[in-house]
C-alpha distance (Angstrom), angle and dihedral (degrees) to the residues before:
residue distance angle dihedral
X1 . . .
X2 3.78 . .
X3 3.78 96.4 .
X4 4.19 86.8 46.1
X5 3.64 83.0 58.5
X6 3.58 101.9 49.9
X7 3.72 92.9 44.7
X8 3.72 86.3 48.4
X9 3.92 89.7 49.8
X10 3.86 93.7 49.3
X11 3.66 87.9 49.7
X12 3.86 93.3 57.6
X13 4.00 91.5 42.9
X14 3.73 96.8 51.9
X15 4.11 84.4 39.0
X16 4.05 83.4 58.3
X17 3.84 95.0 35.9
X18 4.14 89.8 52.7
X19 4.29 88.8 46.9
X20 3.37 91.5 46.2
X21 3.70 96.9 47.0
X22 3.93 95.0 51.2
X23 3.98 91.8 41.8
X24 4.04 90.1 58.7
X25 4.66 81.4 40.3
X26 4.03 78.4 59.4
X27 3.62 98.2 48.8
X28 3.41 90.9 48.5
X29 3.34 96.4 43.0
X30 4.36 89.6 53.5
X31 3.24 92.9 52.6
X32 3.56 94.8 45.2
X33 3.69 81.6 52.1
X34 3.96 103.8 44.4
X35 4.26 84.5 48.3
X36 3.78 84.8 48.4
X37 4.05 91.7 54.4
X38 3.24 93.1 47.7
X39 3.88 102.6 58.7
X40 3.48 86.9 44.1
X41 3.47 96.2 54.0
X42 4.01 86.9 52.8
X43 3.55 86.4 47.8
X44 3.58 88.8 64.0
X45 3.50 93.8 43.3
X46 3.66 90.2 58.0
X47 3.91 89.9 57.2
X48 3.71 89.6 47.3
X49 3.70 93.5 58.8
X50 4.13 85.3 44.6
X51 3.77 98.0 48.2
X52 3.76 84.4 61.0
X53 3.47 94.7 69.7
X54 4.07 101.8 20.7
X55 3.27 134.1 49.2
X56 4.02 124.1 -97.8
X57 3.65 92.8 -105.3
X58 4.03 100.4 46.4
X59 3.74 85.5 52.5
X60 3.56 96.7 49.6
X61 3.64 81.6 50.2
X62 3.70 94.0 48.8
X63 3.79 85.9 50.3
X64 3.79 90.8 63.9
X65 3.93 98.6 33.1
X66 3.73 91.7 51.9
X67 4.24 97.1 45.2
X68 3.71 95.7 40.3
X69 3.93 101.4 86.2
X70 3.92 86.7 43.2
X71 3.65 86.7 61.1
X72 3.71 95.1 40.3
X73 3.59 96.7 66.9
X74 3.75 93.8 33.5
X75 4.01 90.8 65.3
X76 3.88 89.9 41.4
X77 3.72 93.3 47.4
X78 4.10 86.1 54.5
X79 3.78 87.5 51.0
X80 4.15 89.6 -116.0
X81 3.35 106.8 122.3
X82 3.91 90.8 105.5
X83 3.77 89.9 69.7
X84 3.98 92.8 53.0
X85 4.04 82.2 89.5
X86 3.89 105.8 50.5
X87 3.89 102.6 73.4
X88 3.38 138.1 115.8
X89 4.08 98.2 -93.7
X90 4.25 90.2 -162.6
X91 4.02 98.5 55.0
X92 3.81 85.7 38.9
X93 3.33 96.8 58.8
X94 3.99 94.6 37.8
X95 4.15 87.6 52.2
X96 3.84 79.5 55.6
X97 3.28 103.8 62.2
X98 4.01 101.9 35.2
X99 3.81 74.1 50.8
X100 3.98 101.1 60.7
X101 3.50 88.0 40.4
X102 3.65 90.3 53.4
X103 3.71 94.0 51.6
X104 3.63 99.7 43.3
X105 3.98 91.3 51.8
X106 3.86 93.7 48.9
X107 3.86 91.2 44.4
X108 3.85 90.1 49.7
X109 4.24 83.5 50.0
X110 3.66 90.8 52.2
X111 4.10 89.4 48.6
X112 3.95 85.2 63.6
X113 4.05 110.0 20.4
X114 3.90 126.8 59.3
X115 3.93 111.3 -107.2
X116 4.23 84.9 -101.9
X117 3.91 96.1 61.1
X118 3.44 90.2 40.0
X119 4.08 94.3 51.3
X120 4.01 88.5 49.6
X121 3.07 91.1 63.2
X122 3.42 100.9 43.2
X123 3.72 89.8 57.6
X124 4.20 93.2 75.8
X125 3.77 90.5 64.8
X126 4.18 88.7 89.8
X127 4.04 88.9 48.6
X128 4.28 79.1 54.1
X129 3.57 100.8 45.8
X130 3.76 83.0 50.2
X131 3.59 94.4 53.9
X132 4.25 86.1 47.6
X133 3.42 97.9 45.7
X134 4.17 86.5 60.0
X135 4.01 88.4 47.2
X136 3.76 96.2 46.0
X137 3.49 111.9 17.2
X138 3.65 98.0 30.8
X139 3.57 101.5 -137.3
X140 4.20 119.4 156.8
X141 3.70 120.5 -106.9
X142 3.68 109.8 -176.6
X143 3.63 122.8 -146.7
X144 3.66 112.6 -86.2
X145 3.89 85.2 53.7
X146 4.03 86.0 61.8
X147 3.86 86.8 48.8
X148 3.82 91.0 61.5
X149 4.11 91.9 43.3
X150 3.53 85.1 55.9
X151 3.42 99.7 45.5
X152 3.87 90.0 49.4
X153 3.73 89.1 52.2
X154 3.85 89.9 59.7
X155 4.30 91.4 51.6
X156 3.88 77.3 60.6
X157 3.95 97.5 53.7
X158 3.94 82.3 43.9
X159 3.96 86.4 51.7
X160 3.84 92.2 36.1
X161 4.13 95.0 52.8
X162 3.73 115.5 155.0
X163 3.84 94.2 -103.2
X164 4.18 91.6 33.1
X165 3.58 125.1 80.1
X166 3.55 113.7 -13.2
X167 3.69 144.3 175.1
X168 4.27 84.6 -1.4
X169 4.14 97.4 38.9
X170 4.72 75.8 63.7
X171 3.47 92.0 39.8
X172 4.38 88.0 56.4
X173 3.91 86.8 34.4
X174 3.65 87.1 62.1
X175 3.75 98.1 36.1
X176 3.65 78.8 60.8
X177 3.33 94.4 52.7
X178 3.74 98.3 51.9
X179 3.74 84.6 48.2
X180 3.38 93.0 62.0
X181 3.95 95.2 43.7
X182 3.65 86.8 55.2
X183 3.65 98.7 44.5
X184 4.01 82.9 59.7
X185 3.63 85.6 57.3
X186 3.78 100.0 46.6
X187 4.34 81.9 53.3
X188 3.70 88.0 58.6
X189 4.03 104.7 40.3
X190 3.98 87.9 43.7
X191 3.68 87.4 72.3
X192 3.82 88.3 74.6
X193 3.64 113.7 2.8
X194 3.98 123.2 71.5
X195 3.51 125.7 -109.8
X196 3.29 88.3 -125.3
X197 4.13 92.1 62.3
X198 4.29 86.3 48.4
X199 3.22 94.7 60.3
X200 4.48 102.8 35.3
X201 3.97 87.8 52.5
X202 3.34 101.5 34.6
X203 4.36 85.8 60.6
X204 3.50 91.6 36.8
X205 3.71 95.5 49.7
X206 3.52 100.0 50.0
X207 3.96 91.2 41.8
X208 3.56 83.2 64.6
X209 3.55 108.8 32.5
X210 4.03 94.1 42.7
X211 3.69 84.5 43.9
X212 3.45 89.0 52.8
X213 3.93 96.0 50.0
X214 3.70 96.4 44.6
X215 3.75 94.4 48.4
X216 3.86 95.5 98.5
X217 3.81 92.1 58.9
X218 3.61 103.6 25.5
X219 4.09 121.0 148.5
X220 3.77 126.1 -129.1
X221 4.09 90.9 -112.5
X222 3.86 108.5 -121.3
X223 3.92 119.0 -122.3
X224 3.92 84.8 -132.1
X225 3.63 86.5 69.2
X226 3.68 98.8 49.4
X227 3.62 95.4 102.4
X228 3.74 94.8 46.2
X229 3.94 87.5 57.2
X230 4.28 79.4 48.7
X231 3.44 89.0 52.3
X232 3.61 96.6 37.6
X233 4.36 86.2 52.2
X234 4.26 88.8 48.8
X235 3.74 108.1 43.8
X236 4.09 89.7 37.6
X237 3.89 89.9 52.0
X238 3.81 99.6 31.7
X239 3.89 87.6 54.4
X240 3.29 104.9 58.9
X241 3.60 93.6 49.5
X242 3.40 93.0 54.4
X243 3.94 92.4 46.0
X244 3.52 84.6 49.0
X245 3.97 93.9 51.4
X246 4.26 87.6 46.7
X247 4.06 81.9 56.4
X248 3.62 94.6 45.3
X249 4.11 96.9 56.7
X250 3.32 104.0 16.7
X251 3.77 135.8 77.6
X252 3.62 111.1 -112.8
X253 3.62 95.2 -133.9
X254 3.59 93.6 57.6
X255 3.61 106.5 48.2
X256 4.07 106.1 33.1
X257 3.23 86.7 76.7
X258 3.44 91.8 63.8
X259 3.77 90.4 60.9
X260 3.97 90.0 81.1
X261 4.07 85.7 75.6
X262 3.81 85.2 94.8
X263 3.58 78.1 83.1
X264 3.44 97.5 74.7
X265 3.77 89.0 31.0
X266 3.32 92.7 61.2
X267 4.13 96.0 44.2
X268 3.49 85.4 56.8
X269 3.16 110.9 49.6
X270 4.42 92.8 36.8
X271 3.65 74.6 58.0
X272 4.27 108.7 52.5
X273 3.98 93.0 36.1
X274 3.78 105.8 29.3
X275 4.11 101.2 24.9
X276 4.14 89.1 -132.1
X277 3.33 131.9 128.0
X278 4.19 128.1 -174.2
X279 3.59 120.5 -94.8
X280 3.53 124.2 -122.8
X281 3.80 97.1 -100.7
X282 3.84 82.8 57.8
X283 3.73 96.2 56.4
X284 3.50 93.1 46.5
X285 3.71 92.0 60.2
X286 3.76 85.6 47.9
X287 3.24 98.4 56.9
X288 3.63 94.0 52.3
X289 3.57 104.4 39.3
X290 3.94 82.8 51.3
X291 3.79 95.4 53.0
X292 3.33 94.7 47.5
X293 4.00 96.1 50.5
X294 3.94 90.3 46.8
X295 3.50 89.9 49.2
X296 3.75 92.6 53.2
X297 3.98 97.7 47.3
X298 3.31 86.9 52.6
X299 3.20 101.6 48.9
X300 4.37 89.5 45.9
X301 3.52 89.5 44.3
X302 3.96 89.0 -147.8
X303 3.29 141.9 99.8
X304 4.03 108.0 -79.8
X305 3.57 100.1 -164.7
X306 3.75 119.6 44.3
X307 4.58 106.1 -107.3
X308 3.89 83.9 -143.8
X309 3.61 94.3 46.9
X310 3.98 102.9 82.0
X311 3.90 102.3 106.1
């Protein structure tokens, strides 16, 4: 009876030790996660500032130009630069272009929407990449997961009212849309190619190939703006790695949510540099489009949106 008791007693200790351990994993992993929204959403402050003086595709450009030596000596300082080689040149390439576009639609949204209509709208691309990955991947979604997707959809006619968002509210919605097309594609090509390789040719590519397309009309780049681009370069690079690190130790279920603070992120900062705030149509669709993506990560339990993914 004694040595049923002790084994019983372990049991319940290493039980507690093995909660406790992945409850301090999560609360690393959220705050990795709230520090990685936040340099994101200055990141996309910086290209709001640019798009006002560029066009969509030189920023997108710009974006890729100015984060591509960052990344450089981040995969040579993990030693990783041998596995830049072995990828899957076709669904690189492809990921590149649905990429650029993506970009160069969301920074054209950003020209004309405040950062917290343009993050609402944003937030369907899990509900999409849900609906994908049953298309192309042919995973199961049972029906109260459809429920939420369609529930999400309707925050977006909310958002997307006749007198609301307009000609930049489709050009996010279809950002969005290549995001989650492209997120399908970075599920299939990280079976066999690093994630150090997704995210090196994914910059390099669309430095190039934006560069490329916005060569006709680009702008002399102001020395006023040089520490935008720095900024731009340091949020954009610093992000990921911290949404990557929130990935890494948290569990997905617990801290995705938390990627919905660019929200408030973007309320504030709409409100110190451009003196706007949403309307109430716009925080309606918010709240909905948010419910229904919580709902859904929780009930997946898995990472919706690809850590590595973040261009």
């Amino acid at each position: 009876m004694d040595s049923d008791t002790a084994l019983r007693d372990r049991t319940l200790s290493a039980a507690r030790d093995d909660a406790a351990r992945r409850r301090a994993e999560n609360v690393r992993g959220i705050v990795a996660m709230v520090g990685a929204v936040g340099l994101l959403s200055l990141m996309d402050t910086a290209m709001k500032l640019l798009v006002a003086h560029y066009p969509p595709l030189q920023v997108a450009a710009l974006r890729g130009i100015t984060s591509l030596p960052l990344i450089t000596l981040y995969v040579l300082w993990r030693g990783r630069a041998g596995t830049l080689l072995k990828v899957r040149w076709p669904l690189h390439l492809l990921r590149a272009v649905i990429g650029i576009a993506m970009l160069a639609l969301f920074t054209f949204g950003l020209r004309v929407l405040p950062l917290t209509e343009a993050y609402t709208l944003s937030f369907i691309a899990p509900m999409l990449i849900t609906v994908l990955s049953v298309i192309f991947l042919k995973e199961k979604v049972e029906g109260p997961r459809w429920v939420a997707i369609v529930v999400g959809l309707l925050g977006v006619l909310v958002v997307l009212r006749p007198t609301g968002a307009g000609l930049g509210g489709l050009a996010v919605l279809a950002a969005a849309v290549l995001y989650a097309i492209t997120a399908i594609t970075v599920r299939v090509m990280a079976r066999s190619d690093s994630a150090e390789s997704l995210v090196f040719w994914l910059t390099f590519m669309v430095a190039v190939g934006a560069g490329i397309l916005a060569s006709p009309d680009w702008m002399e780049v102001r020395r006023s703006d040089w520490p935008t681009l720095a900024a731009l370069a340091v949020t954009g690079f610093l992000g990921q790695l911290c949404i990557t690190e929130a990935f890494r130790h948290g569990e997905a279920s617990a801290i995705a949510p938390y990627e919905y603070t660019a929200l408030a992120w973007g309320v504030g900062i709409d409100y110190l540099l451009w003196q706007t705030l949403p309307d109430q149509w716009t925080l309606l669709g918010a709240a909905i489009i948010v419910s229904a993506g919580i709902y859904l990560v929780r009930r997946e339990g898995k990472a919706m949106i690809d850590p590595m993914e973040t261009p």
